[in-house]
C-alpha angles and dihedrals in degrees: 000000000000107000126123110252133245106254094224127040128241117269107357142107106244130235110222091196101054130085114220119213115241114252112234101053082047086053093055093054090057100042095058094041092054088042081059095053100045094256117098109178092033087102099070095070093052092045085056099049089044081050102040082055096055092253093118142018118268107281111237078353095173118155094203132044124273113270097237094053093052083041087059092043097046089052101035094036096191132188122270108254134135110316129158134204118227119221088006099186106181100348118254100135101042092050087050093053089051088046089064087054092265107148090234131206100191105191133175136179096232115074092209086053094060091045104049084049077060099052090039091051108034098173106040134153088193110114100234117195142159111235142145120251079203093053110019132189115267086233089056099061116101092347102126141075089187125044121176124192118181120170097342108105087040083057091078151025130245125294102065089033103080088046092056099044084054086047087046086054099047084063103069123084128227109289090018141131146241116197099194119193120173136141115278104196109020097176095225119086078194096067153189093163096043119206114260125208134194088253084060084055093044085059084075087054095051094058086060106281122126111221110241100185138355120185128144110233117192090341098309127111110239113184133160124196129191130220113216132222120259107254121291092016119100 
C-alpha cells in the first residue's frame, strides 16, 4: 500500500477546489473500523467508493505494471494463455497482461473497484468481474495457467487471509502458474499493509502448489509456485 497515488480519480470530473484525502491513510481508518466490526475486508469497497466520488485519491491507482511482475515476464517469456489477476483494483496489471496476447480475467472484491478498471480502460479485452477469494465462481477454479496476486493477501489480516490464499490456489490449472508479490517488513503491526511472513507463502504449498522460486526484492516478496499435472498428464 505504498505506492504512490494517481493524482485524479477514475471517472470522475474532478473538483479543483477540493483536497482529496490520500488514500492509504484513508484505508487504514476503514479497515480498523470494519476489523472491528468482524468484517475485515469489508473496507475496499468503500475506498473505492470514497475514491470513485473524488473524496480520495485512487487506491493502489498506478497507471503501469509492477516491476516484479514485467521482470518475471521479461526472464521466464511465457506464452500468452489464460491467465487472471486477483484483486485486480483499477486494472494495470491485468491490461498489461493482455497487452502481451494473455487472455485476462481481471476480478475484485469491490464492485467499485471493477467498475472504475472499466472507466479507466474503455476498450479492454480484460474479463473484469466482481468475485470472492473466499467463495469463488465455479468457472474460476482451476481455470488459469497464469495467476497473478499483487497486494491482496498484505490487505488483511488473518483471518480471512489463509482462506484466500487457499481461494488464490484453487485458481491455477494443472501445470500453472502463480506469480505472488506482497510486502515483506511494513513497518506497522497495525496494518494495512499486514506483515507478511514466509509461513503466510507455505500456506500456497499446503493447497497443493510446489514453490518454484522466493526472493525479496526491494523489500517485496516475489514467489512464484507451480501446480503439477495429474499423473500421467504433461
Amino acid at each position: 500500500m505504498t505506492e504512490p497515488p494517481d493524482n485524479e480519480s477514475v471517472g470522475q470530473t474532478p473538483n479543483r477546489n477540493a483536497v482529496k484525502r490520500d488514500w492509504p491513510s484513508r484505508a487504514r481508518e476503514l479497515a480498523a473500523a470494519s476489523i472491528a466490526a468482524g468484517e475485515p475486508d469489508a473496507w475496499f469497497d468503500q475506498l473505492y467508493a470514497e475514491s470513485a466520488a473524488g473524496e480520495v485519491t485512487p487506491p493502489w491507482g498506478r497507471n503501469t505494471p509492477m516491476p516484479q511482475l514485467t521482470a518475471w515476464i521479461d526472464s521466464e517469456q511465457p506464452s500468452p494463455s489464460r491467465a487472471v489477476v486477483v484483486g485486480c483494483g483499477l486494472g494495470a496489471d491485468a491490461e498489461y497482461l493482455a497487452m502481451l496476447g494473455f487472455d485476462v480475467t481481471g476480478f475484485d472484491l469491490s464492485p467499485h473497484a471493477v467498475t472504475l478498471a472499466q472507466q479507466r480502460n474503455p476498450d479492454t479485452v480484460v474479463k473484469y468481474r466482481v468475485a470472492d477469494a473466499t467463495d469463488l465462481p465455479h468457472d474460476l477454479i482451476g481455470a488459469f495457467d497464469l495467476v497473478v496476486e499483487i497486494f491482496t493477501l498484505q490487505a488483511v489480516p488473518n483471518p480471512p487471509r489463509t482462506a484466500i490464499a487457499d481461494g488464490i490456489a484453487t485458481l491455477v490449472a494443472p501445470n500453472g502458474t502463480l506469480v505472488v508479490i506482497d510486502r515483506r517488513d511494513t513497518g506497522d503491526p497495525t496494518g494495512p499493509p499486514f506483515q507478511i511472513t514466509a509461513a503466510d507463502l507455505a500456506r500456497l504449498e499446503a493447497s497443493g502448489l510446489i514453490r518454484a522460486h522466493l526472493e525479496v526484492d526491494d523489500g517485496l516478496w516475489v514467489a512464484t509456485f507451480h501446480r503439477p499435472a495429474p499423473d500421467g498428464d504433461s
